[in-house]
C-alpha positions as CSV (number, residue, x, y, z in Angstrom):
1,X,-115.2,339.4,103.9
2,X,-114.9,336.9,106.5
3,X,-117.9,334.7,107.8
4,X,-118.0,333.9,111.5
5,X,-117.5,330.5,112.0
6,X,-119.9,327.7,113.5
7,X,-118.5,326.5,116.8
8,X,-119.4,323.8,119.5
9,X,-117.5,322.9,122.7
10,X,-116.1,319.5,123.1
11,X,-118.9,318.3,125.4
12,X,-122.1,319.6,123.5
13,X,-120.1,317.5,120.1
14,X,-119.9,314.7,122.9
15,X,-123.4,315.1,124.0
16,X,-124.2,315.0,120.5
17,X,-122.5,311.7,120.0
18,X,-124.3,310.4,123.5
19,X,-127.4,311.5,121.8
20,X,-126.7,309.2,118.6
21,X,-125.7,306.3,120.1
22,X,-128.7,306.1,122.6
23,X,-131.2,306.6,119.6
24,X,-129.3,304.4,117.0
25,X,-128.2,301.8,119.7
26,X,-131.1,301.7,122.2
27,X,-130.7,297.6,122.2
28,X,-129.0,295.1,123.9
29,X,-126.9,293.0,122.1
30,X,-125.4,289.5,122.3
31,X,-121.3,289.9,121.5
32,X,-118.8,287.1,120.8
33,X,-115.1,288.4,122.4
34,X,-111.9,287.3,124.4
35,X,-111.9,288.7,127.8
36,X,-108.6,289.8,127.3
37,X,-108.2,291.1,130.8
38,X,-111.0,291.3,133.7
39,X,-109.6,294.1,135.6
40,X,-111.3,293.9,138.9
41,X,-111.4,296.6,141.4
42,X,-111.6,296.5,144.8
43,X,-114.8,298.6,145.1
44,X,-116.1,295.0,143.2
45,X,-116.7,296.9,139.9
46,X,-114.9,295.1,136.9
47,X,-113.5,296.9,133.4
48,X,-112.9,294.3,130.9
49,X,-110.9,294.6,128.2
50,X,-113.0,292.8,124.8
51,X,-111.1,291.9,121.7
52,X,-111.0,289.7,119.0
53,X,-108.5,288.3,117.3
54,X,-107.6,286.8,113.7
55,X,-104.6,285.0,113.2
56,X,-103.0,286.3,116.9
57,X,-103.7,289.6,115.8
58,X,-105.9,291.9,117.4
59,X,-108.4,293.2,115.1
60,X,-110.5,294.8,117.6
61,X,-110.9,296.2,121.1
62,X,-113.2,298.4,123.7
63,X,-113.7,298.9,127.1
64,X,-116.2,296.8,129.0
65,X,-118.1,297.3,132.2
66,X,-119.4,295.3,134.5
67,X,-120.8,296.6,137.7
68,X,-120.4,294.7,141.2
69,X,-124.0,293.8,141.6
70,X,-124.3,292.2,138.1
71,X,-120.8,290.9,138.2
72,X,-121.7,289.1,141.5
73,X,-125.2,287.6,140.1
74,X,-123.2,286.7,136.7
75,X,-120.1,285.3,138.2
76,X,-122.1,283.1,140.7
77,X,-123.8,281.4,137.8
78,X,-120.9,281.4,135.5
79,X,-119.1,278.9,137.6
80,X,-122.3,276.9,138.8
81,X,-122.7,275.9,135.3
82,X,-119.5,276.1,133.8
83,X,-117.8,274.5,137.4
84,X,-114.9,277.5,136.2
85,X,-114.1,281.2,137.4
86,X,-114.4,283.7,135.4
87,X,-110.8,284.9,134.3
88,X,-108.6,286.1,131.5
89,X,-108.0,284.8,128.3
90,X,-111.6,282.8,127.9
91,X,-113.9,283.3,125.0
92,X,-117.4,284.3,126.3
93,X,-120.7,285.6,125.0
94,X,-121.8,288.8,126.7
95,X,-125.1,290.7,126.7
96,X,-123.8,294.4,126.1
97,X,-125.4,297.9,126.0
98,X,-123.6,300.4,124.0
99,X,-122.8,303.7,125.9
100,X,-121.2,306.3,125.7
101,X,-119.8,308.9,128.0
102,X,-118.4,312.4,127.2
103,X,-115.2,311.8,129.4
104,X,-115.0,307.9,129.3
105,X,-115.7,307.6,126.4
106,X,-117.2,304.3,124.1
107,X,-118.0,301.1,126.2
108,X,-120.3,298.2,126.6
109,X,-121.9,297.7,129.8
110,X,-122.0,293.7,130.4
111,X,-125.7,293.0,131.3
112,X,-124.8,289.5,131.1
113,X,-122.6,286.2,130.3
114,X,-124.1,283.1,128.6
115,X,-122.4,280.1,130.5
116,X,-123.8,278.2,128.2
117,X,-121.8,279.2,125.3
118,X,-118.5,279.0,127.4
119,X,-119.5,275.4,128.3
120,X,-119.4,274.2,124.7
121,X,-116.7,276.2,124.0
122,X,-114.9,274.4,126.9
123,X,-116.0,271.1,125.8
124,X,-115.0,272.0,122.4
125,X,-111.3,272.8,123.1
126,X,-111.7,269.1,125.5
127,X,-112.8,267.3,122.3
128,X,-110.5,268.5,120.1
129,X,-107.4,268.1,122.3
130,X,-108.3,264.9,122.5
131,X,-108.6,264.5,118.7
132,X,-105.1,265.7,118.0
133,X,-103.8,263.3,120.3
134,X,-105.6,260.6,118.8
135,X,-104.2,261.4,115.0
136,X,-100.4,261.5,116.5
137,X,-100.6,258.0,118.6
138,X,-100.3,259.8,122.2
139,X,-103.6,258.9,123.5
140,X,-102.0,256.2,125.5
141,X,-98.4,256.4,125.2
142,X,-97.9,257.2,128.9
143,X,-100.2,254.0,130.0
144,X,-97.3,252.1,128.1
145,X,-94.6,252.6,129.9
146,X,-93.4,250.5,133.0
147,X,-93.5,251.4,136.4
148,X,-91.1,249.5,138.2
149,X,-92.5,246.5,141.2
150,X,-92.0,249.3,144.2
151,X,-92.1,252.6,143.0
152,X,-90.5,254.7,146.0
153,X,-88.8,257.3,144.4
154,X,-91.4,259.9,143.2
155,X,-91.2,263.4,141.8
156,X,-94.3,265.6,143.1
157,X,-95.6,268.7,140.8
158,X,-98.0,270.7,143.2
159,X,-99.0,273.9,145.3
160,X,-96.6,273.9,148.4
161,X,-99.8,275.2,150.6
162,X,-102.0,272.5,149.0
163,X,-103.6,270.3,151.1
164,X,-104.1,267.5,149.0
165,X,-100.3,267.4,148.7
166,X,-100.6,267.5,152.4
167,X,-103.2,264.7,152.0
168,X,-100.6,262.5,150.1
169,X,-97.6,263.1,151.8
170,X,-99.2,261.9,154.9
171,X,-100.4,258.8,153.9
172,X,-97.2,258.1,152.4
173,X,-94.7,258.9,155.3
174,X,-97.2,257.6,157.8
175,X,-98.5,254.4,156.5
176,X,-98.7,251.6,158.9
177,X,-96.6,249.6,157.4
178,X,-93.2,251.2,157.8
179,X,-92.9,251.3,153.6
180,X,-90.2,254.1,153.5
181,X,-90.8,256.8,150.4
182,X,-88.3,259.5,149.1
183,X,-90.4,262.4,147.5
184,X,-89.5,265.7,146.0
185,X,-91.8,268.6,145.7
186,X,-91.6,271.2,142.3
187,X,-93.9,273.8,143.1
188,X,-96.8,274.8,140.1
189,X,-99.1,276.6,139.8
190,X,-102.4,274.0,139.4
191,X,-105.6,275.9,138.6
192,X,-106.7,278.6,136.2
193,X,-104.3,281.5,134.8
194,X,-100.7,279.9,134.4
195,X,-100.9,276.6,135.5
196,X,-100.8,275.2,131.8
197,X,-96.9,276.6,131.1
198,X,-95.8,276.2,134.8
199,X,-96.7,272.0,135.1
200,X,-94.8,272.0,131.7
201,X,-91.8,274.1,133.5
202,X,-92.0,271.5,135.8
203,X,-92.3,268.2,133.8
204,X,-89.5,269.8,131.7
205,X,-87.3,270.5,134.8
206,X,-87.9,266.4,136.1
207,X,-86.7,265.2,132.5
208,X,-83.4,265.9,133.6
209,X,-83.3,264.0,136.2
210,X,-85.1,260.9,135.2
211,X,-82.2,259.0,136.7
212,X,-83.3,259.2,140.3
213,X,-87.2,258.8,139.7
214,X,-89.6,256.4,139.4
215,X,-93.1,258.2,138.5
216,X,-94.1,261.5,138.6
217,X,-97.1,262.2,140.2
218,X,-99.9,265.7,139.9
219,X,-101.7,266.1,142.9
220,X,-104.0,268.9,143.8
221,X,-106.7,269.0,146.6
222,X,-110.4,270.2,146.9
223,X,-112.1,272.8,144.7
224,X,-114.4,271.0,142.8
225,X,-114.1,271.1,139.3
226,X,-113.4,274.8,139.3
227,X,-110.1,275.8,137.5
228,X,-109.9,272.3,135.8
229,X,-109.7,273.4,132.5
230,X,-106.3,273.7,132.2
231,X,-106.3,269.9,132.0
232,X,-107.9,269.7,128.7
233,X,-104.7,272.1,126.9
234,X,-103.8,270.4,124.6
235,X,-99.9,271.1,125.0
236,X,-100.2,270.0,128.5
237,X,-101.5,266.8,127.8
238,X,-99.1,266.2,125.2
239,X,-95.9,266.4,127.5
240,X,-97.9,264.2,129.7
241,X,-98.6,261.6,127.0
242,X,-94.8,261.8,126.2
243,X,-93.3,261.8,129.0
244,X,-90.6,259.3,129.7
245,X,-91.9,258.7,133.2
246,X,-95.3,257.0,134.5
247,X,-97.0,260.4,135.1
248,X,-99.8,259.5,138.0
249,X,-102.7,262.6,138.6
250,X,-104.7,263.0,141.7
251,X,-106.2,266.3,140.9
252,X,-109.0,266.2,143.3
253,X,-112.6,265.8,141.3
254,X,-115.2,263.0,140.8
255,X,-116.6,263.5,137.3
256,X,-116.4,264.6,133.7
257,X,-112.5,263.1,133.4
258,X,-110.3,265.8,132.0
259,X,-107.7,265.0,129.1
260,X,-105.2,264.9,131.1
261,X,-106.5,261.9,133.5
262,X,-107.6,259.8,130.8
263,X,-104.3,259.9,128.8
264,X,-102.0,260.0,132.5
265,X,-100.6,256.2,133.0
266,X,-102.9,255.9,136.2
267,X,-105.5,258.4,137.6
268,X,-107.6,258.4,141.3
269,X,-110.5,260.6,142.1
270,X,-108.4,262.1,145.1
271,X,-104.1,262.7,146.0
272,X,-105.4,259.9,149.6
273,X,-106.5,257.6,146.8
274,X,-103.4,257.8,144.9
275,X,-100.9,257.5,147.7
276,X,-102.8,254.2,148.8
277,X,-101.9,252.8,145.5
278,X,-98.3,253.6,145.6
279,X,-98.3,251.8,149.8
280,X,-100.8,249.1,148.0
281,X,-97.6,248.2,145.3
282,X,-95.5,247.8,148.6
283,X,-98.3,245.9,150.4
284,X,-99.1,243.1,147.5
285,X,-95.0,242.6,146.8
286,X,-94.7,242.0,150.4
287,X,-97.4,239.4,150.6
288,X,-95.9,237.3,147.7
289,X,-92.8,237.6,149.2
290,X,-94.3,236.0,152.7
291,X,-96.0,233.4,150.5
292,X,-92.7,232.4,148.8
293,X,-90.8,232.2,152.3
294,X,-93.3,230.0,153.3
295,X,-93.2,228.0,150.4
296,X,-89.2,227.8,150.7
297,X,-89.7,226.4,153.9
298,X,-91.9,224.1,153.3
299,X,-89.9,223.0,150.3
300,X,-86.6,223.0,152.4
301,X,-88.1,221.5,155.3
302,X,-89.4,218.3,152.9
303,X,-86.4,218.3,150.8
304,X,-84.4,217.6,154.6
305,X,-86.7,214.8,155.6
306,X,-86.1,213.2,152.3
307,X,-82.9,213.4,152.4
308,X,-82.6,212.4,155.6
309,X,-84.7,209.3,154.7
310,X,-82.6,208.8,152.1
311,X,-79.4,208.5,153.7
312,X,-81.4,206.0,156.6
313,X,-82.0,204.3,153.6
314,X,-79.3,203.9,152.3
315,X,-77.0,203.1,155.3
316,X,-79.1,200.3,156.3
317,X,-79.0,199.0,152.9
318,X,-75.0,199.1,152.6
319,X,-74.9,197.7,156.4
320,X,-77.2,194.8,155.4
321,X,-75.0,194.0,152.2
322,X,-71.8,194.3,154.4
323,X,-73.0,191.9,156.9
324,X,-74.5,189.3,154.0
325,X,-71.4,189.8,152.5
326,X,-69.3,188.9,155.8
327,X,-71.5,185.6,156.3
328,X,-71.1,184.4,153.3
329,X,-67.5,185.0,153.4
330,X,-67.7,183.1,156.4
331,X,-68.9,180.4,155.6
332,X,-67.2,180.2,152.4
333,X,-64.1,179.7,154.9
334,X,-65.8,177.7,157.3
335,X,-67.2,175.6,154.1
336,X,-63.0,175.3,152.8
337,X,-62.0,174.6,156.3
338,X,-64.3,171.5,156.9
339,X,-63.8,170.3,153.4
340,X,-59.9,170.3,153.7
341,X,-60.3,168.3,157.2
342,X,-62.3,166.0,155.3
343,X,-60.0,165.1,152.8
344,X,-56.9,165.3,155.2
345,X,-59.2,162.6,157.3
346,X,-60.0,160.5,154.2
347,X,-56.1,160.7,153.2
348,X,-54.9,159.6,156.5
349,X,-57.7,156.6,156.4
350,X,-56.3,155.7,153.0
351,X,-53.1,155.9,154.0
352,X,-53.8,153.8,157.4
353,X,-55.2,150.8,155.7
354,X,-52.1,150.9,152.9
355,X,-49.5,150.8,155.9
356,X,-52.2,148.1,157.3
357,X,-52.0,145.8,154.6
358,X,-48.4,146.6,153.8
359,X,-47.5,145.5,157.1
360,X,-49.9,142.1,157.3
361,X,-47.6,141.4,154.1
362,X,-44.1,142.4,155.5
363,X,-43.6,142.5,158.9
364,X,-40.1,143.7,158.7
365,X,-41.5,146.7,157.0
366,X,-43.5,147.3,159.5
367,X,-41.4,150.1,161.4
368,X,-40.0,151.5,158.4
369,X,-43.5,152.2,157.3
370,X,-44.6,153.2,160.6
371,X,-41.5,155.9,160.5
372,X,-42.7,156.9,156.9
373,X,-46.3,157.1,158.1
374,X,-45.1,159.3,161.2
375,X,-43.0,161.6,158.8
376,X,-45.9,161.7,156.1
377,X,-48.4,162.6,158.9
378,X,-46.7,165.3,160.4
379,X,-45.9,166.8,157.0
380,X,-49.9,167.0,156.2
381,X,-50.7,168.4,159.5
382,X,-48.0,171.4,158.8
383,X,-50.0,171.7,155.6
384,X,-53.2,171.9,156.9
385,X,-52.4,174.3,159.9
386,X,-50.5,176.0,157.4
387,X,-53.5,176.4,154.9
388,X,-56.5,176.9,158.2
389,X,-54.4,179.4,159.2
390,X,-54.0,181.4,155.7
391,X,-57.6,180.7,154.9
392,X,-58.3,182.3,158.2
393,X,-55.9,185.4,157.4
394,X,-57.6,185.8,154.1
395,X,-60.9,186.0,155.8
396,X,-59.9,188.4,158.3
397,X,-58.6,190.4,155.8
398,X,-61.9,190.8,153.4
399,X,-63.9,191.6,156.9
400,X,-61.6,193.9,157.7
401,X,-61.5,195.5,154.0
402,X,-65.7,196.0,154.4
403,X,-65.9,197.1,157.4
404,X,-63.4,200.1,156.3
405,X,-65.6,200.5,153.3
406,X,-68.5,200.8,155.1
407,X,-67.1,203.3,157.3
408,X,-66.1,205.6,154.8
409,X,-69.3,205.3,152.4
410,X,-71.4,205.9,156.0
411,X,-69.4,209.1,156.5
412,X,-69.1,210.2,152.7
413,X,-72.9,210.2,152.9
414,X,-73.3,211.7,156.6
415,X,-70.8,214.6,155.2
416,X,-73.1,215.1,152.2
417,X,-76.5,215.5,153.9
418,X,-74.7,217.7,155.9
419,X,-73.9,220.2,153.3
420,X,-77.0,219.9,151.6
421,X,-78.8,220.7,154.9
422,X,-76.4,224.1,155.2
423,X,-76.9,225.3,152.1
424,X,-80.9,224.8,152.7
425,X,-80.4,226.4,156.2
426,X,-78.5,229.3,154.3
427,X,-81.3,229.9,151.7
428,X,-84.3,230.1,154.4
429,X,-82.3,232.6,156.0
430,X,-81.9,234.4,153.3
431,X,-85.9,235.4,153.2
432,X,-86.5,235.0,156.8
433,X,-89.6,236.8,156.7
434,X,-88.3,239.1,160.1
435,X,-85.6,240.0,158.0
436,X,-87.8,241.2,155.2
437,X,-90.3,242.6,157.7
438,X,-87.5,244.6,159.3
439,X,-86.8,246.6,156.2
440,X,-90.1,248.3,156.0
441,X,-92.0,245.6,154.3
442,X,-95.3,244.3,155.5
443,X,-97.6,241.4,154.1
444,X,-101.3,241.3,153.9
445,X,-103.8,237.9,154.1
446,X,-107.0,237.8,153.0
447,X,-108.6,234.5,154.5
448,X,-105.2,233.4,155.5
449,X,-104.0,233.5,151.8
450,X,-101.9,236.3,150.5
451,X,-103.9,237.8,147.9
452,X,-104.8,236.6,144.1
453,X,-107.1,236.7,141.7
454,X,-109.6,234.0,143.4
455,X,-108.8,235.5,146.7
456,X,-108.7,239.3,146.7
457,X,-111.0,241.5,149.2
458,X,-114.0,243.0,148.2
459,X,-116.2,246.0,149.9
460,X,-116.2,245.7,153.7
461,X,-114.4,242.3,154.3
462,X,-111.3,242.7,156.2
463,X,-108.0,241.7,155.6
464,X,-105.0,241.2,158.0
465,X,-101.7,243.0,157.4
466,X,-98.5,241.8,159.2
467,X,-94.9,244.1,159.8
468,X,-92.3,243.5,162.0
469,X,-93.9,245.4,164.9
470,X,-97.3,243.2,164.9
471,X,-100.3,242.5,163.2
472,X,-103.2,245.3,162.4
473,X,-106.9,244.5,160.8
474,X,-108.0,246.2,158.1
475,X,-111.3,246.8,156.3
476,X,-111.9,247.3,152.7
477,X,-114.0,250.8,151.7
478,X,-112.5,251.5,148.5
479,X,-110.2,250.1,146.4
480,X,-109.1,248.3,143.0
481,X,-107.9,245.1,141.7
482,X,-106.5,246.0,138.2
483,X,-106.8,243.3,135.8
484,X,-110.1,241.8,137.7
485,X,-112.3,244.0,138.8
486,X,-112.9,247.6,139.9
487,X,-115.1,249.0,142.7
């Protein structure tokens, strides 16, 4: 005999389960999950999808619901306390009513989302990336490397639309100075959802072409500290740390220093700030390079007047020692003259009174020895024009060998001091400063000293900066002196 079966229609059984859930689940409760996927509409409603996952697997899932006048209230103070938008892929806490609807479904309608609990989670995932880092060595492995005395080729990872990329670029390309730049832009995305594996894209498409760069700089403008995040990943900061290039971030925030700033090899608060250090480099090289013009100068112009002196010096001294020297060659021959008349007088006298007395005792001898005397007499005075006139000779011809001496040693010297003042001439052209100026340098003085570390500008004094169109005043409202100071 057959017994009539008990039936129900599918939505008293789902009325039925309704009716459970409302009496066994009347709470709300506080749920740990991934928002795997916020699925907004455009009505403003949202439909997350909730899971949980051990290992990478997916262990769980349901349906969420969020509806557009709690999602508003709950988004607005999500991101005023955790300075991040809501979006896929974070680990929240959600105040959830279970419901259930006979066509829907099961779900949990999102009362609320503690920002609280995201914000140590965030800081959690900061700490830790930080950690790793720290146990492999990376922590300041960029900072290490060397970024060369004018960095002007520079790789740029932004958002083409960005205005802080705007913000650099300008300051760069239009710096009074004239300091030319060569930039390329590879676009990334730099906030939120994607930006972690498209700035590694990026820094993995510049490694392979090193060659041509100098630094590599991130540069992102406005938005607070919302979407910032991403900086803290702890793969992103590690191909920052081990980069091969100075990586440089101007990200666009004030506080609470994200990984990736404190491990990058120089960080400023804003992309203005960070292009003013690269025209800064530019700016300080070009001051030391007017400061050791003018000290070439100086030294050239002093080594010249020495030298000069020098060679005044040492002409009068050889003219002084050629004329001593021609005196008292004169009078050496003067001296040999006047000593060979005196003996050629005091032979003849000697000579007279022989013949005298000779002739007082012969008589007849008398012209014989007068003949004799005659012959004798002529033959000394041959002999003593004879030796005047080589002594004179001989004279003439040390005089004459002097003076050519002196003349050559004057113009050995002259010929000397003339090269030496060439090559100095040559060398102070080399670093004219209007030749340096002319190739986009410039050179700043602060108190009329190029700058150091006992003369460097502080807040609000003003410094002078010169190029090869003219001379502009600045004044000081931020800046930094690395290695002395920092305001």
């Amino acid at each position: 005999m057959n017994s009539e079966k008990k039936t129900f229609t599918l939505l008293q059984l789902a009325a039925s389960i309704q009716r459970a859930i409302q009496n066994v689940y009347s709470n709300a409760y506080w749920v740990k999950a991934e928002m795997h996927k916020l699925n907004r509409t455009s009505k403003g409603h949202c439909y997350p999808e909730l899971v949980q996952k051990e290992n990478g697997e997916i262990v769980a899932e349901m349906r969420g619901t969020i509806w557009k006048t709690t999602f508003e209230v709950v988004r607005r103070q999500f991101e005023e306390t955790v300075k991040e938008p809501l979006r896929d892929g974070l680990t929240l806490l959600f105040q959830v009513k279970v419901n259930f609807h006979p066509v829907y479904g099961m779900g949990l309608e999102i009362l609320d989302i503690d920002p609280n609990y995201t914000l140590g989670e965030l800081q959690k995932e900061r700490e830790e990336t930080l950690m790793k880092l720290k146990n492999k060595g990376l922590l300041n492995k960029n900072q290490q490397l060397f970024l060369p005395l004018l960095p002007k080729n520079i790789a740029i990872i932004s958002v083409e639309s960005s205005k802080g990329l705007s913000d650099f670029l300008s300051v760069l390309k239009a710096n009074a100075f004239g300091y030319g730049f060569n930039t390329r832009l590879f676009p990334a995305i730099l906030n939120g959802d994607g930006a972690v594996e498209s700035i590694i894209f990026q820094l993995e498409q510049i490694k392979k072409y090193t060659a041509f760069f100098d630094a590599v700089v991130i540069v992102r403008g406005g938005g607070g500290e919302i979407g910032m995040t991403c900086y803290n990943n702890y793969e992103l900061c590690e191909a920052i740390t081990t980069f091969p290039l100075p990586v440089l971030t101007g990200i666009g925030h004030s506080t609470n220093l994200t990984v990736a700033e404190m491990i990058a090899f120089r960080s400023a608060i804003t992309p203005t700030q960070l292009a003013d250090f690269f025209v800064e480099n530019f700016h300080v090289f070009a001051q030391k390079l007017k400061e050791t013009q003018r000290t070439i100068v100086q030294e050239a112009n002093y080594l010249m007047i020495s030298t000069k002196k020098a060679m005044i010096n040492e002409s009068r001294i050889f003219r002084n020692s050629s004329i001593a020297a021609i005196i008292a060659q004169h009078k050496r021959v003067t001296q040999s003259n006047n000593d060979l008349l005196r003996s050629s007088r005091n032979k003849l006298k000697t000579s007279k009174e022989k013949l005298l007395l000779s002739a007082q005792k012969s008589s007849s001898g008398i012209k014989v020895f007068h003949k004799l005397e005659l012959s004798q007499l002529k033959s000394w005075e041959k002999r003593l024009n004879s030796n005047v006139k080589k002594r004179f000779f001989e004279a003439g011809e040390i005089v004459q060998n002097y003076k050519t001496v002196l003349l050559n040693k004057t113009s050995a010297v002259g010929d000397n001091a003339k090269r030496q003042l060439n090559q100095m001439e040559t060398t102070v052209k080399l670093v004219d400063p209007v030749n340096v100026l002319k190739k986009g340098y410039t050179i700043s003085l602060f108190n009329g000293k190029s700058f150091s570390k006992d003369n460097f500008p502080g807040m609000g004094d003003v410094f002078e900066t010169i190029s090869a169109e003219g001379m502009v005043k600045s004044k000081v409202v931020e800046g930094r002196n690395d290695g002395i100071n920092e305001y």
